[in-house]
C-alpha positions as YAML, in Angstrom:
chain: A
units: angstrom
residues:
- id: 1
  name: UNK
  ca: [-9.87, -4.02, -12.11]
- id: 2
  name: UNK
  ca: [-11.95, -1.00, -12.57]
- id: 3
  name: UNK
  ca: [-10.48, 1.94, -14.32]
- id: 4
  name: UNK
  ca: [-11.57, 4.20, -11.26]
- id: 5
  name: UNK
  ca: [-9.28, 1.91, -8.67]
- id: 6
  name: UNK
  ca: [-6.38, 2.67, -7.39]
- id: 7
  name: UNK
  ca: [-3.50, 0.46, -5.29]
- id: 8
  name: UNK
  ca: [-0.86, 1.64, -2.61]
- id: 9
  name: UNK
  ca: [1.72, 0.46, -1.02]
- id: 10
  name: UNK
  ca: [2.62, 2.59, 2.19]
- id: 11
  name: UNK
  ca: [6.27, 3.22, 3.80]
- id: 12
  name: UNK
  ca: [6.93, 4.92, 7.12]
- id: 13
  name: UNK
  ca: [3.58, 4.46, 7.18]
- id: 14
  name: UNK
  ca: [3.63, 6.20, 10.74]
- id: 15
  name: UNK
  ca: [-0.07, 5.76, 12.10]
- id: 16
  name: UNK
  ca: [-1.86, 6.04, 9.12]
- id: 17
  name: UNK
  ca: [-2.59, 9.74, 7.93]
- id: 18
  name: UNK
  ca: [-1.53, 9.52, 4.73]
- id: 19
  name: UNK
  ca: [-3.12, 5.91, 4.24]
- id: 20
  name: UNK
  ca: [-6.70, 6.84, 5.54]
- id: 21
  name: UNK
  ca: [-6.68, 9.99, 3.11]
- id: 22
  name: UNK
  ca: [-5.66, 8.00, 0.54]
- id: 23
  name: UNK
  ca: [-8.43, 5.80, 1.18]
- id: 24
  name: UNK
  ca: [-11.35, 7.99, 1.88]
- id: 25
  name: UNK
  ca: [-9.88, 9.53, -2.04]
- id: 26
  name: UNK
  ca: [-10.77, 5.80, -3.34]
- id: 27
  name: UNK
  ca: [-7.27, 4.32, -3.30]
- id: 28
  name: UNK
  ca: [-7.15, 0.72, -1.54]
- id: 29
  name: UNK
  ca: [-3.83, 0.26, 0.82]
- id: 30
  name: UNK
  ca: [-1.77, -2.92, -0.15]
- id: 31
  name: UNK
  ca: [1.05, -3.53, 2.31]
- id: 32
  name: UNK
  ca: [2.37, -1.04, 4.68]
- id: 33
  name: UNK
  ca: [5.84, -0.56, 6.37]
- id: 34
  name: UNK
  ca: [6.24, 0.91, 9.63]
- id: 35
  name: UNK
  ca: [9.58, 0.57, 12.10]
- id: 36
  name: UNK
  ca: [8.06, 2.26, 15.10]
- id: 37
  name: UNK
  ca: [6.26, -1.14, 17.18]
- id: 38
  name: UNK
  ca: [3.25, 1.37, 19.04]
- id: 39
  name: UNK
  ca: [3.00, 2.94, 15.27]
- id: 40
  name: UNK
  ca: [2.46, -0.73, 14.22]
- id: 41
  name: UNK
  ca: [0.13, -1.72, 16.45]
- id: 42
  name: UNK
  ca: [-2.16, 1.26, 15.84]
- id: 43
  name: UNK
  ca: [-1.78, 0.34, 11.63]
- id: 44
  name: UNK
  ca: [-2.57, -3.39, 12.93]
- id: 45
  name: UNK
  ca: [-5.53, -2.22, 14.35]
- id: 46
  name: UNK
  ca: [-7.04, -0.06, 11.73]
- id: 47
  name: UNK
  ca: [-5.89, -2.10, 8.28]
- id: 48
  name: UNK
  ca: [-5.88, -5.83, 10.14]
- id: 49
  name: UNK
  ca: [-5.88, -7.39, 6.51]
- id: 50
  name: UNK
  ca: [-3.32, -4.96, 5.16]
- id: 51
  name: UNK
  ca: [0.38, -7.33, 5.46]
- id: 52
  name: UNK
  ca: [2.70, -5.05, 7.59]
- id: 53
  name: UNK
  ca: [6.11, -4.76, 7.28]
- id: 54
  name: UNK
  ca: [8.56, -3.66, 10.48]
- id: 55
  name: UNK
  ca: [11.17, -2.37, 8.12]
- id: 56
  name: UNK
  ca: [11.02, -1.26, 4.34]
- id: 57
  name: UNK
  ca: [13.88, -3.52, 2.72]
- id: 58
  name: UNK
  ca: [11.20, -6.28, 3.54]
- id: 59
  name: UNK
  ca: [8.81, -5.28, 1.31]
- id: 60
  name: UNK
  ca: [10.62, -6.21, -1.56]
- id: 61
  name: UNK
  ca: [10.42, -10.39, -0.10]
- id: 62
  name: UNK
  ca: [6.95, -9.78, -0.12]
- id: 63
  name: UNK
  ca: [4.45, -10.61, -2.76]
- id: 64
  name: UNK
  ca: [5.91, -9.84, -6.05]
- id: 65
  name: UNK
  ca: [2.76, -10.26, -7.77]
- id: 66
  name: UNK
  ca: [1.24, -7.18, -6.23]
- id: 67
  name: UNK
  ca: [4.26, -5.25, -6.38]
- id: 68
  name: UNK
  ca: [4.46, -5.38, -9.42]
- id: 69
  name: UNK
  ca: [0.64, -4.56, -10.50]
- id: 70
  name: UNK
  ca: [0.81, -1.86, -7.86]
- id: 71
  name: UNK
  ca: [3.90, -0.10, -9.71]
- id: 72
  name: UNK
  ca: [2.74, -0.62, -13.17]
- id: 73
  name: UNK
  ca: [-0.92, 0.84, -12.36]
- id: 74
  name: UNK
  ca: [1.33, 3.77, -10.93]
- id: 75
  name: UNK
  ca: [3.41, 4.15, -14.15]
- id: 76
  name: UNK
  ca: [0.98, 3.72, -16.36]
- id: 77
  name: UNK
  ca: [-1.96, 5.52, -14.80]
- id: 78
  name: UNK
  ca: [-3.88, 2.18, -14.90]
- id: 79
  name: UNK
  ca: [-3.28, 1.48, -18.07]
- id: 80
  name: UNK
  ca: [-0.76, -0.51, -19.96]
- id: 81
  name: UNK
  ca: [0.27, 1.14, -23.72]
- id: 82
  name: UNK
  ca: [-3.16, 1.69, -25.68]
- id: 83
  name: UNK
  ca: [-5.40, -0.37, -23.83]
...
């Protein structure tokens, strides 16, 4: 990973405001979780490679993996200690 990437994970995602900003700012959208079934259709539509979750407690059975990454590129500003 580049030092000028970014990852996010998006909950109550609604229909993707916040996502395609983040996005057009160079961030890349990892999961999403909407409740709202029309709001989840029009995410489907838009991000049809981006896993989508109907409710938030499920993204914690998804990929831990990226999760994980995700949250420590967030903590850490993209970098781990001195690297």
């Amino acid at each position: 990973m580049r030092d000028d990437e970014r990852d996010a994970g998006s909950t109550f995602s609604g229909i993707g405001g916040f996502d395609l900003g983040l996005e057009r700012a160079g961030w890349s959208i990892r999961w999403q979780a909407e409740s709202d079934e029309y709001r989840r259709r029009v995410l489907a539509h838009h991000w049809p490679d981006v896993p989508l979750y109907a409710d938030v407690r499920d993204v914690a059975q998804g990929d831990e993996e990226s999760r994980v990454e995700a949250q420590r590129r967030a903590l850490g500003g993209g970098r781990l200690g001195g690297d």
